[in-house]
N, C-alpha and C positions, 0 to 999 in steps of 0.2 A: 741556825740555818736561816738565809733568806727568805722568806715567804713567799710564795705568789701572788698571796694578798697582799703583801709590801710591796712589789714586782709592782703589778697594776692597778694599786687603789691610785684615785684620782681620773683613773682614764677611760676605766670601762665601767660597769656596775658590777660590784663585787659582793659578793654574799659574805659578811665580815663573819658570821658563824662557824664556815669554813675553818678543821686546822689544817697545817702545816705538816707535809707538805703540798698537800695537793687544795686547790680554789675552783669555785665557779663563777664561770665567769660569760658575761654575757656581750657580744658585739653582733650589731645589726637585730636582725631579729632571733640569731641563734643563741644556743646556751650552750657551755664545756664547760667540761673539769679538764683544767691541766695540772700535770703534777712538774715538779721543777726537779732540778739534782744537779746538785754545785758540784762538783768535780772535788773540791777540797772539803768539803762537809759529805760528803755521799760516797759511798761503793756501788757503782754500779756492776752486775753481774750476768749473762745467760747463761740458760737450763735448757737443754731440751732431755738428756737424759739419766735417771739415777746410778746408781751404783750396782743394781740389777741387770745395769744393760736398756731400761725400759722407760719408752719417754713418759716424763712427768705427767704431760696431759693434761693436769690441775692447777691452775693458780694458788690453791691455796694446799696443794701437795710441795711446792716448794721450801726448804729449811729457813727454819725466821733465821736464824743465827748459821750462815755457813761454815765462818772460822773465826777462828780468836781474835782476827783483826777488824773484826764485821761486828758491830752493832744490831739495832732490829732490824726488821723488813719493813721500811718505810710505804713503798707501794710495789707491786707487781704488773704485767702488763705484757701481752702479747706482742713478741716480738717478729712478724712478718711474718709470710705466705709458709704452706708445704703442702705438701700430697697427701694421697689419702692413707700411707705408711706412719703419717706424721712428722716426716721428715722434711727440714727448711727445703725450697726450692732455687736458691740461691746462697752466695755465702756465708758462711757461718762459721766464724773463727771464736775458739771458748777456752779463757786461760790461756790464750795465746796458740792454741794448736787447732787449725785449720781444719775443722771436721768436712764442710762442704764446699766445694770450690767454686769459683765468681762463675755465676750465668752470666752468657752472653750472646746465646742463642735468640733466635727470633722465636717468636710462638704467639698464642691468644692470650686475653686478659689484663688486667687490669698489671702483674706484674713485667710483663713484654713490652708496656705503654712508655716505647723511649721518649727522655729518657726517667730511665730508672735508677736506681743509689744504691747505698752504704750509709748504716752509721756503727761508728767506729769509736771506738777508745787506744788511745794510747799512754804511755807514761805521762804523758804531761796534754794531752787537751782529748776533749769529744766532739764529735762534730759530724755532719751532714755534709756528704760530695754526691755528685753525680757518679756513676758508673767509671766513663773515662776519663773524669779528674781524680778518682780515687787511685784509677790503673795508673796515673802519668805518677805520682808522687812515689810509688813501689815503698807502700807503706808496709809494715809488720805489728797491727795493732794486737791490743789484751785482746781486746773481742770487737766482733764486726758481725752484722747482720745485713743483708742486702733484701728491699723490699722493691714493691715498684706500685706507680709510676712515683718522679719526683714531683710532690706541689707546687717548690717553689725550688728555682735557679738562678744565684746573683742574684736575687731580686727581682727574677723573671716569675710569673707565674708558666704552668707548664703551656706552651702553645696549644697544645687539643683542649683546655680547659676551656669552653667560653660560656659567657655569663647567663646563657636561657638555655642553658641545660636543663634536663628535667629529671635525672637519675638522682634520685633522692636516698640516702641512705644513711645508718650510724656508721660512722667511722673511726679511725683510731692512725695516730700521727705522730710522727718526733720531728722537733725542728731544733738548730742551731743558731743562736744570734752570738754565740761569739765562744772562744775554744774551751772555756772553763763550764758553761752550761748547757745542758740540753732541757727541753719543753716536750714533755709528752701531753699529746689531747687526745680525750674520747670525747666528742658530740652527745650531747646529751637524747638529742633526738633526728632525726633524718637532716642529712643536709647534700648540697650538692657538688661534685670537686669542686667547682671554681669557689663558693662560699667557706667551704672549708681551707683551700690556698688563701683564699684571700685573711681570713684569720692568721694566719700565720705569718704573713709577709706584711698588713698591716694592722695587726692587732698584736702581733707579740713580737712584731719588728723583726722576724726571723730572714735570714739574707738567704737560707736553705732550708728547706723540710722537707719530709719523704712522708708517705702513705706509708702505711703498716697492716691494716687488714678494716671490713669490712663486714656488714652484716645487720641481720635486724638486733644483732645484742656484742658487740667489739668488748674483749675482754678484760677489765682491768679489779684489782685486786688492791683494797686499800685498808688495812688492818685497823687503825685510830679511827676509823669511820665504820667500822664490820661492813662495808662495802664491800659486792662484788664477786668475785670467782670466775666462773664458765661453767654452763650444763656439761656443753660436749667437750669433748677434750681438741686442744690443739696443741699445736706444733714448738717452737722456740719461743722462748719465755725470757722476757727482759725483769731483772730484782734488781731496785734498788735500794740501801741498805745506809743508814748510821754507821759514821767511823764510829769505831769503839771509844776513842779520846773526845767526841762530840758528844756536846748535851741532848739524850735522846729529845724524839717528840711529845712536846708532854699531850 
């Protein structure tokens, strides 16, 4: 597997102790872990609920091994907004069957902050769209999760983003630079949307990335590192996962 530390050594400051897959990594005066997932080395998967019927809740209540064809659990990660049922607030297609249908509604908050996204997997790429570039393409992905607002559009940062903002906060992000990989970031410590888009669009060169959730502690789950989990429990849950034919991580 590619590294992320392979990714951006030379560019940023990389903490070479870091494994694989996930790095930290430092631009401006912020610090993140991103975790990477090649699309042909990785399964990515979402969870929101067991075989009970009952959402998982936990990061680290998710199955290291789901199926035969799955390898380890490389990292785990909150996979966007829901209610206080625990239920996504937006779409959420898992295995291919559409458990929640696309928000399009106006409302408060951070995810009604048009525009807002999708990221998606299909047969053959992942990637990051806005809302109604997702709707024009009448895709039928494995799995899709809709967060909001988008960080970054084409290469735009989001327009209500501007740079003396003062909402400081940990955050949590997937972005797309191109249809075979996706970039998950958690902030290591408070940061503000525009500093956090701007990470994405130019620090990991990403042409799209979407917000994912918020908070004094955004959730991520990294096994190789005993990193992580969540106190409280939330909502949909992004796993990524070792092909089984791939050299695990050592």
């Amino acid at each position: 597997m590619l590294s992320v530390i392979a990714l951006l050594a030379g560019t940023f400051q990389v903490n070479a102790a870091e494994r694989v897959p996930c790095g930290s990594v430092t631009f401006e005066t912020n610090t993140y872990t991103v975790c990477e997932a090649n699309l042909q080395q990785t399964s990515i998967q979402l969870f929101w609920k067991g075989a009970d019927g009952r959402p998982y809740g936990y990061l680290r209540a998710l199955p290291q091994r789901p199926d035969e064809q799955s390898g380890p659990l490389l990292f785990a990660i909150n996979a966007g907004m829901f209610d206080e049922h625990l239920k996504p607030v937006g779409l959420y297609t898992e295995n291919g069957r559409e458990l929640v249908h696309l928000n399009t509604k106006p409302g408060p908050g951070n995810f009604h902050m048009r525009p807002n996204g999708v990221f998606f997997v299909t047969a053959n790429r992942g990637e990051v769209l806005d809302t109604k570039a997702f709707l024009q393409q009448h895709l039928h992905p494995e799995l899709a999760t809709q967060s909001g607002p988008m960080l970054v559009i084409n290469g735009h940062l989001h327009p209500r983003f501007i740079r003396s903002g003062n909402s400081r906060k940990r955050r949590s992000g997937v972005g797309s630079g191109d249809s075979q990989t996706a970039l998950f970031v958690i902030s290591d410590g408070e940061v503000t949307f525009h500093e956090f888009a701007l990470f994405f669009r130019d620090g990991l060169k990403c042409s799209n990335a979407l917000f994912l959730d918020g908070g004094s502690v955004p959730s991520v789950y990294i096994p190789s590192q005993n990193r992580g989990g969540n106190i409280l429990p939330i909502g949909p849950m992004l796993g990524v996962f070792a092909r089984a034919n791939q050299t695990a991580v050592p």
